[in-house]
C-alpha positions as CSV (number, residue, x, y, z in Angstrom):
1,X,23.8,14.4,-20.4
2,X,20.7,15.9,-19.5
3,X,19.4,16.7,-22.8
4,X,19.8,12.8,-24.6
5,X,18.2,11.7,-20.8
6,X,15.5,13.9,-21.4
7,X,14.4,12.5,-24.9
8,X,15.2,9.1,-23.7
9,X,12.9,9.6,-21.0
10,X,10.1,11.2,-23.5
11,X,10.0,7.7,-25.7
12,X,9.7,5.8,-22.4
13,X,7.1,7.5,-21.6
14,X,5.2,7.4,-25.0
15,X,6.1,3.3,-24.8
16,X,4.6,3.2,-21.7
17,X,1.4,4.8,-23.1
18,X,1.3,2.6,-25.5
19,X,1.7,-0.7,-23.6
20,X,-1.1,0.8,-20.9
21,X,-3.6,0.7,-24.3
22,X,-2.5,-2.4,-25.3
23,X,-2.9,-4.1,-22.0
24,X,-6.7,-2.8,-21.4
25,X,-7.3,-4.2,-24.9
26,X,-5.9,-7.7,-23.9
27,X,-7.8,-7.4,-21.0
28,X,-4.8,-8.0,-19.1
29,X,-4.4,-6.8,-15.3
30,X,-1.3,-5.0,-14.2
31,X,0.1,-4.3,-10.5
32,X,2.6,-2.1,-9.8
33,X,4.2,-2.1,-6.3
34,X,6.8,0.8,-5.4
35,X,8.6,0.1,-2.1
36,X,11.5,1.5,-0.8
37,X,13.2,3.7,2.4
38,X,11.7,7.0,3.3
39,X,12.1,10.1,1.5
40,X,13.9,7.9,-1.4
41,X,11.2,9.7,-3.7
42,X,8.1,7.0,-4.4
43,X,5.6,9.5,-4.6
44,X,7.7,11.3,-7.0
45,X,8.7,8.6,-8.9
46,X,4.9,7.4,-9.3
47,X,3.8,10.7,-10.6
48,X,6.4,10.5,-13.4
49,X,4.8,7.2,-14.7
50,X,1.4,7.9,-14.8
51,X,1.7,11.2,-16.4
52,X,1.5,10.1,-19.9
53,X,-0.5,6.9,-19.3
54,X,-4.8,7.6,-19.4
55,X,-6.2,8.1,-15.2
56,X,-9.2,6.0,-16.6
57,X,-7.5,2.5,-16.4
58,X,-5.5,3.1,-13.6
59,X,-5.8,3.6,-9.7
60,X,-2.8,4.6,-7.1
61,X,-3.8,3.4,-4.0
62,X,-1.8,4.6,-1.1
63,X,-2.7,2.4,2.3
64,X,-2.9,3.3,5.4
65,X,-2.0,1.7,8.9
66,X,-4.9,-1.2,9.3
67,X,-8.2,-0.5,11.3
68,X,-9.6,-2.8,13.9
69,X,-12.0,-4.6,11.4
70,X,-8.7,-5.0,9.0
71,X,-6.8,-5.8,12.2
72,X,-9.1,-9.2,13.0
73,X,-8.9,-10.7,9.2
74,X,-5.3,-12.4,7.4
75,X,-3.3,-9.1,7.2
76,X,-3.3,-9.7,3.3
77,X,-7.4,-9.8,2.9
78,X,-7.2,-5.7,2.5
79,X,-5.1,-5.6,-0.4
80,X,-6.6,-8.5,-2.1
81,X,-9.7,-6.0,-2.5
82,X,-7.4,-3.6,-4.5
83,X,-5.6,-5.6,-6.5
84,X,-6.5,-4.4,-10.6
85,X,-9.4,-6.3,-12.4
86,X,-8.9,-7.1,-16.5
87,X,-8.0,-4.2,-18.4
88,X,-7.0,-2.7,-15.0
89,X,-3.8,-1.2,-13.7
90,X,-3.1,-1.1,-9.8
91,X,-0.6,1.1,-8.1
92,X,0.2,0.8,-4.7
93,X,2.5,3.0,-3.1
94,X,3.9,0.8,-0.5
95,X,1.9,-2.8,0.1
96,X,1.9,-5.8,2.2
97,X,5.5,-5.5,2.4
98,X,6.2,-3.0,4.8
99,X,4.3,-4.7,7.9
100,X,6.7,-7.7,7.3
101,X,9.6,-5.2,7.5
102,X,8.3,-3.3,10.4
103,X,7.2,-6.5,12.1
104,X,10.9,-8.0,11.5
105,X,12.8,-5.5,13.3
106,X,10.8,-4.8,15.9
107,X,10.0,-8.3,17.1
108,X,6.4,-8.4,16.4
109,X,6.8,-11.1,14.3
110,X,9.3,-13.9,15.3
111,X,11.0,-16.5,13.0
112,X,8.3,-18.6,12.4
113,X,5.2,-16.1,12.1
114,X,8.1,-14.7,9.6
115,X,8.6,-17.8,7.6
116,X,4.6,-17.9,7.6
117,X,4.1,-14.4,6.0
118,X,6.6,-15.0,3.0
119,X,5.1,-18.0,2.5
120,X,1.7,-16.4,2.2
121,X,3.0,-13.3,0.3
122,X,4.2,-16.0,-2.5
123,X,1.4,-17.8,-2.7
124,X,-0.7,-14.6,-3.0
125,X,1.4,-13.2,-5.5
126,X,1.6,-16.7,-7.5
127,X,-2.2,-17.0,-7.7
128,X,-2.3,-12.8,-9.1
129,X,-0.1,-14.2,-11.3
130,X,-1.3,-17.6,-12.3
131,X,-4.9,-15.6,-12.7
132,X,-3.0,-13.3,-15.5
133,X,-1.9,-10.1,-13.5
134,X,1.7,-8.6,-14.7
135,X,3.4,-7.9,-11.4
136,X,6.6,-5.5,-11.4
137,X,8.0,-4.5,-8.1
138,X,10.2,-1.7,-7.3
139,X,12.4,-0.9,-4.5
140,X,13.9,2.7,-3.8
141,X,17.5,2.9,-2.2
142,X,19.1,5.5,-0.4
143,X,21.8,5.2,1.6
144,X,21.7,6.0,5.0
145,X,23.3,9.5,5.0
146,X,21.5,10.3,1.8
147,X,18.5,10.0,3.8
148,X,19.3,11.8,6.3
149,X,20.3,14.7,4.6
150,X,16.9,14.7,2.6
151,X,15.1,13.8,6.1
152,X,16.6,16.8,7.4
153,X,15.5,19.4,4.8
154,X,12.3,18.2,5.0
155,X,12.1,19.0,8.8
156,X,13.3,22.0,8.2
157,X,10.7,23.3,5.8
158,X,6.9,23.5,7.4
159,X,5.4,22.8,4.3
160,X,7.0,19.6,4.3
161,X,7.6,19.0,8.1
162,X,5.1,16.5,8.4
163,X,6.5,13.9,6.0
164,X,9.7,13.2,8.4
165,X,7.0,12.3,11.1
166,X,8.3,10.8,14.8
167,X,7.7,7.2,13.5
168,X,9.4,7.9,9.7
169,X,12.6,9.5,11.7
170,X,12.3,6.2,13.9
171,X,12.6,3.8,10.7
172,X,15.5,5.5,10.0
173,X,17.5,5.6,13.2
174,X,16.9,1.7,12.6
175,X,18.4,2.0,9.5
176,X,20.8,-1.1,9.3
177,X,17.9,-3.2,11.2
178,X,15.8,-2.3,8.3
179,X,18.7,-3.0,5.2
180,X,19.1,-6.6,6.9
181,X,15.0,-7.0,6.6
182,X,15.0,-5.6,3.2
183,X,17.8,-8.2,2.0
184,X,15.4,-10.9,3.5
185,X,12.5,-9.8,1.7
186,X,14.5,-9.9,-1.8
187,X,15.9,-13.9,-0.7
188,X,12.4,-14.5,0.1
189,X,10.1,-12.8,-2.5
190,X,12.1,-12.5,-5.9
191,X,10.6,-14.9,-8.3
192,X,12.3,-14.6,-11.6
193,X,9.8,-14.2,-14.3
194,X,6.7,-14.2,-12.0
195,X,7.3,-10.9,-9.5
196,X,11.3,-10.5,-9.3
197,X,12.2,-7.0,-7.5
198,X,13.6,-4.1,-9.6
199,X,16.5,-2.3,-7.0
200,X,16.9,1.5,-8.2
201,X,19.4,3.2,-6.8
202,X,17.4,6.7,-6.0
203,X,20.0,8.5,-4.4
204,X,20.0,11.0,-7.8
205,X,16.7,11.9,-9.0
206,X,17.8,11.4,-13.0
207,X,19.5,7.6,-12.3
208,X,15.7,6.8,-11.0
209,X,13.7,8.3,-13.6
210,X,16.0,7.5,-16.4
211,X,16.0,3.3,-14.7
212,X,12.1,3.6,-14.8
């Protein structure tokens, strides 16, 4: 019920507080990656965990399509310069992660040039890792009609019109191309105990928050 949700939610959040403090006194580096479909609530969901933490040891970085500098260095060079220093937390609101996915279904990245980028991915994520950095990933699902539906109202509102942009409505006519990406990306990228992927099924706003 709403109301034991709610207080269950309330000590998460004052554990999470908690274990921000303690981790800037360890000096230990935290990155936080949220992926997941469009309109699945990421934004949302982000703004819920850093409410009760402190904004001084933590950054949400939210990053944009690559420029033509970004475009002519390793595609993972302009995260590495926003990944969390000691005593830091990092949030990233989508990362390295979707290129590969757009890449994957629509062909700008064949087999190989896949195989390539997971391979790099892992062994950028084992050396955050082996170099102290927590990482915890997230993933956002919506089904298909779900997203459509929320999609939908969003166009419908002007306030909110631009979020289901040309290119986020074209993602999701490609929806199955994208689900058969995404399972991909879990084979190729869950590493128990070092960065394993957390699935939360957002399709209900209180399932997501309570899961986080």
């Amino acid at each position: 019920d709403r109301k034991t949700l709610r207080r269950e939610i309330e000590e998460m959040e004052d554990e999470l507080a908690l274990l921000q403090r303690r981790c800037r006194e360890l000096g230990v580096p935290v990155l936080l990656i949220f992926e997941g479909w469009s309109a699945a609530g990421k934004g949302t969901m982000i703004n819920r965990v850093i409410q009760p933490m402190d904004p001084r040891g933590f950054k949400v970085s939210c990053i944009p399509a690559p420029n033509r500098d970004e475009q002519l260095r390793p595609f993972l060079w302009r995260f590495w310069s926003r990944t969390p220093s000691a005593d830091r937390m990092a949030i990233f609101d989508r990362s390295w992660y979707r290129s590969i996915l757009d890449g994957a279904v629509n062909g700008d990245l064949d087999e190989d040039a896949l195989d390539k980028a997971y391979a790099d991915i892992r062994a950028f994520e084992r050396q955050l890792k082996d170099g102290g950095t927590i990482i915890i990933k997230f993933f956002l699902h919506v089904t298909k009609e779900e997203q459509g539906k929320r999609l939908e109202k969003l166009r419908k509102n002007p306030a909110t019109a631009w979020r289901a942009s040309d290119e986020v409505l074209a993602r999701h006519y490609k929806y199955e191309d994208y689900d058969q990406a995404r399972h991909r990306m879990f084979e190729e990228t869950d590493v128990p105990g070092d960065a394993s992927w957390s699935l939360i099924d957002s399709n209900k706003a209180l399932p997501a928050n309570h899961a986080i």
